[in-house]
Structures are given as structure tokens and as C-alpha cells.
PDB file of N, CA, C and O in Angstrom:
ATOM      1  N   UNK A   1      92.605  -1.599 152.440  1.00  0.00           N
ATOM      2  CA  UNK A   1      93.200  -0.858 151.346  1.00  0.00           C
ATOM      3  C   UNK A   1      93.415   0.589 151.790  1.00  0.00           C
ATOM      4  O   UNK A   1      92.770   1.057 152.729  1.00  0.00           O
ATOM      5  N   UNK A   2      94.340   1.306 151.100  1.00  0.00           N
ATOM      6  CA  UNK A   2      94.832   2.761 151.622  1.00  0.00           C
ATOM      7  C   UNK A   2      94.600   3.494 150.929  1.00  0.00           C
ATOM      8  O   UNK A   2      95.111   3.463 149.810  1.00  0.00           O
ATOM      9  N   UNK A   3      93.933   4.238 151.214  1.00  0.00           N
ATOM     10  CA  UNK A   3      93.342   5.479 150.667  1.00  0.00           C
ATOM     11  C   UNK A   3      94.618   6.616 149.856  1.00  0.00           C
ATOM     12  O   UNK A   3      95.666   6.720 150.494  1.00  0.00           O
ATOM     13  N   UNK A   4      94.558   7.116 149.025  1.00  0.00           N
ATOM     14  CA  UNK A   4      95.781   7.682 148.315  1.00  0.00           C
ATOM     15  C   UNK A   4      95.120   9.307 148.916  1.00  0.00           C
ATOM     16  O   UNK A   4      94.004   9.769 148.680  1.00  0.00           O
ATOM     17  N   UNK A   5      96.270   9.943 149.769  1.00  0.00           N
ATOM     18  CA  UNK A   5      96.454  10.852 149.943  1.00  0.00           C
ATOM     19  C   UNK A   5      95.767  12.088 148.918  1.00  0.00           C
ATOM     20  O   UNK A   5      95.916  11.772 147.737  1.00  0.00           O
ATOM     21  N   UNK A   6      95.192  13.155 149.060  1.00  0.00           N
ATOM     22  CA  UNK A   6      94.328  14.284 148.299  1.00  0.00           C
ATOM     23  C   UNK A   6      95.777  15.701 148.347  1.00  0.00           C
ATOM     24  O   UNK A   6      96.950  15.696 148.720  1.00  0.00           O
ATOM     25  N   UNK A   7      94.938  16.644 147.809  1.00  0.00           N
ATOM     26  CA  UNK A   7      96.063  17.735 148.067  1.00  0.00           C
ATOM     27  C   UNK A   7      95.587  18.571 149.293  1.00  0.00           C
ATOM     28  O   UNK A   7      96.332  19.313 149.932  1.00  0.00           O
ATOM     29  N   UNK A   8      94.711  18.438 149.464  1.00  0.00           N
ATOM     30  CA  UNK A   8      95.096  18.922 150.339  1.00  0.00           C
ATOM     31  C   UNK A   8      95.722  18.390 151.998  1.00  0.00           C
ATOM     32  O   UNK A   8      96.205  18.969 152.971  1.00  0.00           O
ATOM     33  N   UNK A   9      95.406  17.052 151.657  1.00  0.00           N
ATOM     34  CA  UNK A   9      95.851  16.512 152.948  1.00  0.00           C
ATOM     35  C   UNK A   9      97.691  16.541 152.437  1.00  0.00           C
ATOM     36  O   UNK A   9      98.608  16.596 153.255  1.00  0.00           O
ATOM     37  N   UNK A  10      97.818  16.505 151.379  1.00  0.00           N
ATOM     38  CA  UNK A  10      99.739  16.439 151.107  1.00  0.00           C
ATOM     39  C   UNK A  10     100.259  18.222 151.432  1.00  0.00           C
ATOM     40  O   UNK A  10     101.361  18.327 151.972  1.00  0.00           O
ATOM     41  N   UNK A  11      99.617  19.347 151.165  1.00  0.00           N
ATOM     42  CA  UNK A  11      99.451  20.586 151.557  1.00  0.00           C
ATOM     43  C   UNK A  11      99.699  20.535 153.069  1.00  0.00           C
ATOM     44  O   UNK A  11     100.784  20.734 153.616  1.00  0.00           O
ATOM     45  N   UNK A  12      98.695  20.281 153.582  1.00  0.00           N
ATOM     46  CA  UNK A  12      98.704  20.450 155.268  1.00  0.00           C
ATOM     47  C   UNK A  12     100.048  19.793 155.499  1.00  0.00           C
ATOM     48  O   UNK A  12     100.877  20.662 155.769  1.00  0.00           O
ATOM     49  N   UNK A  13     100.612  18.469 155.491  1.00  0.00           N
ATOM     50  CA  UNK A  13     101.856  17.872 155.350  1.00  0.00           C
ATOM     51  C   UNK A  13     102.498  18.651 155.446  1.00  0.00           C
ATOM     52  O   UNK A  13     102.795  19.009 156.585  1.00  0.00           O
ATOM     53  N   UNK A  14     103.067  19.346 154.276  1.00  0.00           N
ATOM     54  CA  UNK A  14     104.316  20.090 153.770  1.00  0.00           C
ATOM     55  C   UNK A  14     104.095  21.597 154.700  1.00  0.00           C
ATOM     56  O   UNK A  14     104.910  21.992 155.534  1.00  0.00           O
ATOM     57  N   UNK A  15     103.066  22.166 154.411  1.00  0.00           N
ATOM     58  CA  UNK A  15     103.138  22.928 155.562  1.00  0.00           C
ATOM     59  C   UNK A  15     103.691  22.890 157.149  1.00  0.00           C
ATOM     60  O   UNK A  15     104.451  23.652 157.747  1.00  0.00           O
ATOM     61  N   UNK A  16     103.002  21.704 157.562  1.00  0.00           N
ATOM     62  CA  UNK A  16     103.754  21.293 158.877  1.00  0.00           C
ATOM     63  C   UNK A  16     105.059  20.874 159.345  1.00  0.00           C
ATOM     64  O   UNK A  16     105.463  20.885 160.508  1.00  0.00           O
ATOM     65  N   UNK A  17     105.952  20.335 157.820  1.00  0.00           N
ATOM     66  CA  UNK A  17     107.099  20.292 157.774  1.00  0.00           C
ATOM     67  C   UNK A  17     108.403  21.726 157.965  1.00  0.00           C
ATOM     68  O   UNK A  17     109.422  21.908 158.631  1.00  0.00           O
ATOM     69  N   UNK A  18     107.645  22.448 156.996  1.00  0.00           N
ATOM     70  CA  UNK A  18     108.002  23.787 156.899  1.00  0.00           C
ATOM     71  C   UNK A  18     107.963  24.635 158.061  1.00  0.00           C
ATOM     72  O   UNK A  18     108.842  25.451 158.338  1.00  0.00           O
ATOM     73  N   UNK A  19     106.564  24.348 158.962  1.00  0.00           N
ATOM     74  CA  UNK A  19     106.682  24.622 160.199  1.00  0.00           C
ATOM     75  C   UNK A  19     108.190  24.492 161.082  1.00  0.00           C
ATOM     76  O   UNK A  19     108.988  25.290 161.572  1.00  0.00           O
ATOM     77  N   UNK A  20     108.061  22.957 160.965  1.00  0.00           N
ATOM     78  CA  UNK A  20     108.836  22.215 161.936  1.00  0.00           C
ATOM     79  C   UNK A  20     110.274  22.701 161.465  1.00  0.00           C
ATOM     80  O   UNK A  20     111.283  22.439 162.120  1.00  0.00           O
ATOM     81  N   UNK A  21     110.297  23.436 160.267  1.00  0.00           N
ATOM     82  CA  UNK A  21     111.970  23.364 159.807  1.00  0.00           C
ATOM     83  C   UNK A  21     112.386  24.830 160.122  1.00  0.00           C
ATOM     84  O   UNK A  21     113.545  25.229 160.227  1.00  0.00           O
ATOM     85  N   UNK A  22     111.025  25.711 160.282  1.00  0.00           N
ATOM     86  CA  UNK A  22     111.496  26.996 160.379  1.00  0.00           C
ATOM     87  C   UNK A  22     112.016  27.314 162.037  1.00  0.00           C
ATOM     88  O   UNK A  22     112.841  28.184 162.317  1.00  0.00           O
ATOM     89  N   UNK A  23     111.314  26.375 163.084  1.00  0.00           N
ATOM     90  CA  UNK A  23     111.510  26.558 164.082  1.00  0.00           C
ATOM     91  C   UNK A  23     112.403  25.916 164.704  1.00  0.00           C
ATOM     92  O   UNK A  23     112.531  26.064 165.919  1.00  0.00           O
ATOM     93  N   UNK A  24     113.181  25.092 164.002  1.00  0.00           N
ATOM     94  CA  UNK A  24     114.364  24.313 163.877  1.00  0.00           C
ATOM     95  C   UNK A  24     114.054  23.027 164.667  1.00  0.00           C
ATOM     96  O   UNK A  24     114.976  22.478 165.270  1.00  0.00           O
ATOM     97  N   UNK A  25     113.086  22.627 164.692  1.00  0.00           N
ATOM     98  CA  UNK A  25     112.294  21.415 165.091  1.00  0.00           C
ATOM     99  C   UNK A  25     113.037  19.971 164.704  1.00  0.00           C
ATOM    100  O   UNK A  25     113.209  19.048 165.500  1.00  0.00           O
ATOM    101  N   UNK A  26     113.365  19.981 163.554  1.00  0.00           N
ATOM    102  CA  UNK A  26     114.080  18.966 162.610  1.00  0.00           C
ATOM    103  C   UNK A  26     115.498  18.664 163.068  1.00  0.00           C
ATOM    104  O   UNK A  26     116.242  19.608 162.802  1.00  0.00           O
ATOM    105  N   UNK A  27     116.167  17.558 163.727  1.00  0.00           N
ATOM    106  CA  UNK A  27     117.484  17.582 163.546  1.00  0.00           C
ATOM    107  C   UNK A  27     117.945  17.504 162.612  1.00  0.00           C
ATOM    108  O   UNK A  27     117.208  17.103 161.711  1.00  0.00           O
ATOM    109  N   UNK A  28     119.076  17.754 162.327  1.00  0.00           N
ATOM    110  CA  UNK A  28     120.241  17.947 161.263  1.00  0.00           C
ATOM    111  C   UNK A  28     120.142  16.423 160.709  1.00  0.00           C
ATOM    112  O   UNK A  28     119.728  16.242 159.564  1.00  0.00           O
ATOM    113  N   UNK A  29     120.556  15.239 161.597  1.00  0.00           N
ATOM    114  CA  UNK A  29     120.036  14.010 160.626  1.00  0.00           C
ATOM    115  C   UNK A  29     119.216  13.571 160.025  1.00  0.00           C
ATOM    116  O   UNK A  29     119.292  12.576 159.303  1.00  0.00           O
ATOM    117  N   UNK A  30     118.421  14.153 160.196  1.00  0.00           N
ATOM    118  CA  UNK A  30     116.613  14.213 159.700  1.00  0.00           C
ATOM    119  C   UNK A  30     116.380  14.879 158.723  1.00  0.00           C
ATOM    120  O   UNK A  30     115.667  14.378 157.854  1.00  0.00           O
ATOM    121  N   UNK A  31     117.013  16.503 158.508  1.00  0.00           N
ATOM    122  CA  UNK A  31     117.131  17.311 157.360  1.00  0.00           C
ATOM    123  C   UNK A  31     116.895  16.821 156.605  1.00  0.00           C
ATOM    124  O   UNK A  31     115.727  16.981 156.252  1.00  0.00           O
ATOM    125  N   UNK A  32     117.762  15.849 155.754  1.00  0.00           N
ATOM    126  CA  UNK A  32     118.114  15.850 154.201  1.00  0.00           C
ATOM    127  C   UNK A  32     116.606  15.183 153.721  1.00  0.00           C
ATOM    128  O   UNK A  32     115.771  15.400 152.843  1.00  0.00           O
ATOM    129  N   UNK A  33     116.817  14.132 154.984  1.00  0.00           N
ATOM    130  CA  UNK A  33     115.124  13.302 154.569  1.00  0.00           C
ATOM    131  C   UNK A  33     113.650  14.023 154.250  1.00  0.00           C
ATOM    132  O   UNK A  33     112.842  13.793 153.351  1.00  0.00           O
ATOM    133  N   UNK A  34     113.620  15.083 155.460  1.00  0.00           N
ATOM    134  CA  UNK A  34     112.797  16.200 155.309  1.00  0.00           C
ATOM    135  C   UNK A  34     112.560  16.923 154.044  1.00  0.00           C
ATOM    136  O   UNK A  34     111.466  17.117 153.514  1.00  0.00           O
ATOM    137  N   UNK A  35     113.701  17.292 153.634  1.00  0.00           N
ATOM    138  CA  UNK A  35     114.074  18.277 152.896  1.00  0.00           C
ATOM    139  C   UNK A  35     113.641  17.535 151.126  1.00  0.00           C
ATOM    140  O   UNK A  35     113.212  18.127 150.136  1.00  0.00           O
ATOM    141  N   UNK A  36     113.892  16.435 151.268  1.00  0.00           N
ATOM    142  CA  UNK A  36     113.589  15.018 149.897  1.00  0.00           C
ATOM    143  C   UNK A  36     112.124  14.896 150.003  1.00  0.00           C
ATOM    144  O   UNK A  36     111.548  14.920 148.916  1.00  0.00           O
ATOM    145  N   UNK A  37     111.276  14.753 151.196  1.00  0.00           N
ATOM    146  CA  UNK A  37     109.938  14.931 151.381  1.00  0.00           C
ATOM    147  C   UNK A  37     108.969  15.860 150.390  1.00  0.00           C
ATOM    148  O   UNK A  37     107.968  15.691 149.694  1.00  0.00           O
ATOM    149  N   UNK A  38     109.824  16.881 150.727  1.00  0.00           N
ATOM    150  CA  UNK A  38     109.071  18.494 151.186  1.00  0.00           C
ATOM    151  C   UNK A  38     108.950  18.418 149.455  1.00  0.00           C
ATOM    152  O   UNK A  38     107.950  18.363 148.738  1.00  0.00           O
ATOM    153  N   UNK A  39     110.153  18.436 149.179  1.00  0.00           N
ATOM    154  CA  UNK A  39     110.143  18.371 147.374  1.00  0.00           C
ATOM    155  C   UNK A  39     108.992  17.759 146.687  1.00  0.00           C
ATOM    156  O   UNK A  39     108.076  18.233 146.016  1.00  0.00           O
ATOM    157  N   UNK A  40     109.335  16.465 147.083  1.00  0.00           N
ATOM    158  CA  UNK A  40     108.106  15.468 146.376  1.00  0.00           C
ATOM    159  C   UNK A  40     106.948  15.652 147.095  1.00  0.00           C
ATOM    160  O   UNK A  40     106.014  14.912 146.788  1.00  0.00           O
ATOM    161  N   UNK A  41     106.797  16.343 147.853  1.00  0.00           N
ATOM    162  CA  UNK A  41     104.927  17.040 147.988  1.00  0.00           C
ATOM    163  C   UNK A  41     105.192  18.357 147.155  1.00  0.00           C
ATOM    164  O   UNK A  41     104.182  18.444 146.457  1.00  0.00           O
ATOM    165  N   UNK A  42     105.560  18.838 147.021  1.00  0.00           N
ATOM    166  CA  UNK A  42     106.085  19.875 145.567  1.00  0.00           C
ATOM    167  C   UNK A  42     105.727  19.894 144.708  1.00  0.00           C
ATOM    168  O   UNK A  42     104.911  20.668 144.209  1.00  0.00           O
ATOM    169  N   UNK A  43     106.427  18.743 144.160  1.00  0.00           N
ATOM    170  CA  UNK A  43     106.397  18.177 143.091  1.00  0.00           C
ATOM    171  C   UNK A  43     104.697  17.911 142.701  1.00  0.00           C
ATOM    172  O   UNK A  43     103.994  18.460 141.852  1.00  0.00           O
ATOM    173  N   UNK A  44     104.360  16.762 143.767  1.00  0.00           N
ATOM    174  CA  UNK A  44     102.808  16.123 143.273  1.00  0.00           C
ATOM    175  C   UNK A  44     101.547  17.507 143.517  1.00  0.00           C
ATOM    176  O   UNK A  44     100.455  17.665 142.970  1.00  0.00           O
ATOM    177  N   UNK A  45     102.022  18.063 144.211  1.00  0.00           N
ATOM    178  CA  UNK A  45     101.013  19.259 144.203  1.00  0.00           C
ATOM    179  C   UNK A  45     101.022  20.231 143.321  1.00  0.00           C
ATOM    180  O   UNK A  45      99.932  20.786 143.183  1.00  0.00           O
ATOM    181  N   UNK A  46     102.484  20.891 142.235  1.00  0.00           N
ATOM    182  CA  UNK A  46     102.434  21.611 141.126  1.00  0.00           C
ATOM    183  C   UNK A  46     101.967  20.411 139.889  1.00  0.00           C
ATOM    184  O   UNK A  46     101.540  20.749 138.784  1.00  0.00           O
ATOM    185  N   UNK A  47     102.086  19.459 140.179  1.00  0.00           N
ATOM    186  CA  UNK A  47     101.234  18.621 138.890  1.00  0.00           C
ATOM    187  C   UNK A  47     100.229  18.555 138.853  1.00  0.00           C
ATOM    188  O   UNK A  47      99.686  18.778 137.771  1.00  0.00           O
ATOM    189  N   UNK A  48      99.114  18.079 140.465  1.00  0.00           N
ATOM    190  CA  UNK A  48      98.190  18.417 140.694  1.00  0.00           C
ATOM    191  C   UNK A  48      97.350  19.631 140.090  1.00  0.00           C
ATOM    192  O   UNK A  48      96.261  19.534 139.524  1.00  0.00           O
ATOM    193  N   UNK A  49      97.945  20.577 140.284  1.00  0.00           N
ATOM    194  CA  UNK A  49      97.530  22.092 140.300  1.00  0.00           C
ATOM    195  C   UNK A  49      97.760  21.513 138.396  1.00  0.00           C
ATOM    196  O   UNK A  49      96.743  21.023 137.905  1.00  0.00           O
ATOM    197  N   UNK A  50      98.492  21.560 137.856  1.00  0.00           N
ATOM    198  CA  UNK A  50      99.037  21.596 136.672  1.00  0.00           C
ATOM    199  C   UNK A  50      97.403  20.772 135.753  1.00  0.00           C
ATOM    200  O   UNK A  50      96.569  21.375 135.076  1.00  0.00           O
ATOM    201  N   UNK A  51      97.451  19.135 136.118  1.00  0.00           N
ATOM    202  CA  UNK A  51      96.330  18.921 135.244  1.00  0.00           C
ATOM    203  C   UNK A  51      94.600  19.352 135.925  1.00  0.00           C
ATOM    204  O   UNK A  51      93.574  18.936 135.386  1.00  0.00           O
ATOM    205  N   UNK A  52      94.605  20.112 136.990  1.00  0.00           N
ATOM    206  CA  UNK A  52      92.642  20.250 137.278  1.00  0.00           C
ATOM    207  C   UNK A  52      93.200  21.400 136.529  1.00  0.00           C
ATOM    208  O   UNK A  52      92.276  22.011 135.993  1.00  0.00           O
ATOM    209  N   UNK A  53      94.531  22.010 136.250  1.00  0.00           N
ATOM    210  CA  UNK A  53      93.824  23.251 135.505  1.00  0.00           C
ATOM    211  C   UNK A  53      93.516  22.793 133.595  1.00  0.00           C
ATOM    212  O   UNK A  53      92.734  23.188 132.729  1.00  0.00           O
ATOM    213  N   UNK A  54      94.446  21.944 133.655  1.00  0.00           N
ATOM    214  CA  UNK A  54      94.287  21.644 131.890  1.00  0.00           C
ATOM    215  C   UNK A  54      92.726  21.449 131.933  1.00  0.00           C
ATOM    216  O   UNK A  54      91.939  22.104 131.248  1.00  0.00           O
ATOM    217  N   UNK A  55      92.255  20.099 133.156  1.00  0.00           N
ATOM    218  CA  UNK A  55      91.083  19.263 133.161  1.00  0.00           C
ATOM    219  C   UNK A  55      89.929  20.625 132.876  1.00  0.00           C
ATOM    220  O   UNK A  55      89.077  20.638 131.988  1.00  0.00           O
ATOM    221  N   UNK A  56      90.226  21.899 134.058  1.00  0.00           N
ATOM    222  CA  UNK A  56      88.938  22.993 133.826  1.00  0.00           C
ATOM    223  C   UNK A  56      89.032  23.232 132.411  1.00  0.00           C
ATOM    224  O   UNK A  56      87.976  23.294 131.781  1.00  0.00           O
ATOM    225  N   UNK A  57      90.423  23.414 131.650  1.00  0.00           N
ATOM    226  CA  UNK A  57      90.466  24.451 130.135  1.00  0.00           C
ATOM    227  C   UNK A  57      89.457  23.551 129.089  1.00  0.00           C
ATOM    228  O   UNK A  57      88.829  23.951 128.109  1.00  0.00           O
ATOM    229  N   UNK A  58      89.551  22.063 129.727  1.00  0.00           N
ATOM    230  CA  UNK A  58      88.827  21.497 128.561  1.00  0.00           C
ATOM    231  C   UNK A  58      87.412  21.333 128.575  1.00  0.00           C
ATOM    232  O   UNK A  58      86.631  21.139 127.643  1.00  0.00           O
ATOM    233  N   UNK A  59      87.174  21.475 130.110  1.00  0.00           N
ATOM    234  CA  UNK A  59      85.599  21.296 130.067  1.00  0.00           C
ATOM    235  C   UNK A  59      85.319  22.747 129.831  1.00  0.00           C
ATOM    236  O   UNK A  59      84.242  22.771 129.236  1.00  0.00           O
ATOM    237  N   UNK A  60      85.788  24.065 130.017  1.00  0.00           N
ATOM    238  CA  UNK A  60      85.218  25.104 129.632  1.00  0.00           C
ATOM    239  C   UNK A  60      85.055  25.103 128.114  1.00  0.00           C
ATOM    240  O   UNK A  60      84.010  25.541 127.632  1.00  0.00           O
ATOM    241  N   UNK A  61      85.949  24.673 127.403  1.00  0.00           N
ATOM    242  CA  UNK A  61      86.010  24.728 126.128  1.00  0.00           C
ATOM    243  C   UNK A  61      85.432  23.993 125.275  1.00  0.00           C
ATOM    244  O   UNK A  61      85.580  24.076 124.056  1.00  0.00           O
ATOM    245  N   UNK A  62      84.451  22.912 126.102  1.00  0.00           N
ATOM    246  CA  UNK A  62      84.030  21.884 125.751  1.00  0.00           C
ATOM    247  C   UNK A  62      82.376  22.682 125.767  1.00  0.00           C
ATOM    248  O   UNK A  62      81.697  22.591 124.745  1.00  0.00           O
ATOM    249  N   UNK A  63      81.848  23.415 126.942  1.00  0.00           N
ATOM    250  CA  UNK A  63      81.319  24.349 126.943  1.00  0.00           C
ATOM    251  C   UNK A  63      80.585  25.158 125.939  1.00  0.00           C
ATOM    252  O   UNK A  63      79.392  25.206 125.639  1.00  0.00           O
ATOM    253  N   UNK A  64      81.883  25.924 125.404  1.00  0.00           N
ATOM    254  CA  UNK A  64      81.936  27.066 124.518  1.00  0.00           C
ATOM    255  C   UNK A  64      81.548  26.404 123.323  1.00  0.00           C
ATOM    256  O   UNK A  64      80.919  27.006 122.453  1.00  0.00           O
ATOM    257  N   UNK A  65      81.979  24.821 123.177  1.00  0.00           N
ATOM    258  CA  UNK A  65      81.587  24.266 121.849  1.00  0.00           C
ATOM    259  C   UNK A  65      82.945  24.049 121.054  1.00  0.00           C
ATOM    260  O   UNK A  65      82.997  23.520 119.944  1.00  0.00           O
ATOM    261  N   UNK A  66      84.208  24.598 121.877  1.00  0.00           N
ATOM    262  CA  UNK A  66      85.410  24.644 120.797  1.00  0.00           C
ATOM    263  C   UNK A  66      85.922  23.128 121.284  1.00  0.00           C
ATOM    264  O   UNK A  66      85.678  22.753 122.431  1.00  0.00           O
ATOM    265  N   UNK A  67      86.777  22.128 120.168  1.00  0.00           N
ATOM    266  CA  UNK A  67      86.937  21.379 120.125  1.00  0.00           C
ATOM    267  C   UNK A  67      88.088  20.977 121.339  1.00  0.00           C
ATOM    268  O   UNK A  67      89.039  21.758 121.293  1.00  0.00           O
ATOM    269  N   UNK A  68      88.175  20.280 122.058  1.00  0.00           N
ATOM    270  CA  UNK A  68      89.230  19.878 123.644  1.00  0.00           C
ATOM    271  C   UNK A  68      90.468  19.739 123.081  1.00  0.00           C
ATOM    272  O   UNK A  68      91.396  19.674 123.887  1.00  0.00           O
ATOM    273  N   UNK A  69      90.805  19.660 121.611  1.00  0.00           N
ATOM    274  CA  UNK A  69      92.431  19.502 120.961  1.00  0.00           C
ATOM    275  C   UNK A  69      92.453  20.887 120.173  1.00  0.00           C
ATOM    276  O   UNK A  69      93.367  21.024 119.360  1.00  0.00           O
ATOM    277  N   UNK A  70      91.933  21.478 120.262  1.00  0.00           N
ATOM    278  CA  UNK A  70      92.179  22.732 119.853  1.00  0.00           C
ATOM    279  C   UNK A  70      93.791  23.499 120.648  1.00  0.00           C
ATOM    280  O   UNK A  70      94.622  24.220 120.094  1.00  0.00           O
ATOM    281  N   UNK A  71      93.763  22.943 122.244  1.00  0.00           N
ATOM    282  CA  UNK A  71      95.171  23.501 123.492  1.00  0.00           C
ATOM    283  C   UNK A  71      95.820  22.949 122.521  1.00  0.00           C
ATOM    284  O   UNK A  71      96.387  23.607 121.649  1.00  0.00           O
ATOM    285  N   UNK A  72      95.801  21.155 122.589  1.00  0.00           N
ATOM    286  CA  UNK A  72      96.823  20.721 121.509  1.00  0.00           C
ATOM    287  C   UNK A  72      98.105  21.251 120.656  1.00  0.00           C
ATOM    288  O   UNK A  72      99.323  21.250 120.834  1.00  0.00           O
ATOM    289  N   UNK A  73      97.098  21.766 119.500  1.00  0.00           N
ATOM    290  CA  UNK A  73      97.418  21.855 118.363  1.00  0.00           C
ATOM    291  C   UNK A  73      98.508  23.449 118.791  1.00  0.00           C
ATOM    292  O   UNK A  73      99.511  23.703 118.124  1.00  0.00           O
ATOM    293  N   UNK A  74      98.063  24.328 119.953  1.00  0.00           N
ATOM    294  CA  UNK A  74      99.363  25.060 119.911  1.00  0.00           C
ATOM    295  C   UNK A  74     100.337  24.875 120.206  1.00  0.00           C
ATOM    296  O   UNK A  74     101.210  25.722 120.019  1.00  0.00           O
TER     297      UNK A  74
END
């Protein structure tokens, strides 16, 4: 079974891509594919980032004693 990729191992990825694109490493046929990559580690890493931060707001708030649908309701 395959282990599902972490962020930071999809980070190091996209970094190394970015590497490879700044130094013009990438052929031109390869680009677009690259370039469709780079996005969708983008993508899964601003979502990433997106719910551990909701996940921290609720356990802090869970914490404090204030109710976890309290974000909700704004």
C-alpha cells in the first residue's frame, strides 16, 4: 500500500520543480506538464495550510471554552 504524500514532502517537490524551471532545466515539451504539476501541489498545500489552520482555531477555542461553531455562525 502507498503511503499518501505529507506537505512537506509535496513542498520539497514543488520546490525542486521551481528549481529545475528557473534554471531552464525543463524542456519546453515538458513545460506545460510541469507547470499543471506545480499548480496542483499549490493547490493541495494552500488547502492544507487552509484546514490545520481552521483545525488549530477550533481546538484553541475549544480551550477557551467557546463553542467550535461559534467560526460558523460568522
Amino acid at each position: 500500500m502507498k503511503k499518501a504524500k505529507g506537505y512537506s514532502d509535496v513542498l520539497k517537490e514543488l520546490e525542486e520543480t521551481l528549481e529545475r524551471m528557473n534554471r531552464g532545466e525543463i524542456p519546453i515539451d515538458e513545460l506545460e506538464t510541469a507547470i499543471k504539476s506545480a499548480a496542483q501541489k499549490i493547490r493541495y498545500l494552500r488547502d492544507k495550510l487552509k484546514a490545520t489552520e481552521a483545525e488549530i482555531v477550533k481546538v484553541l477555542r475549544e480551550i477557551e471554552g467557546e463553542s467550535p461553531k461559534a467560526d460558523e455562525e460568522k
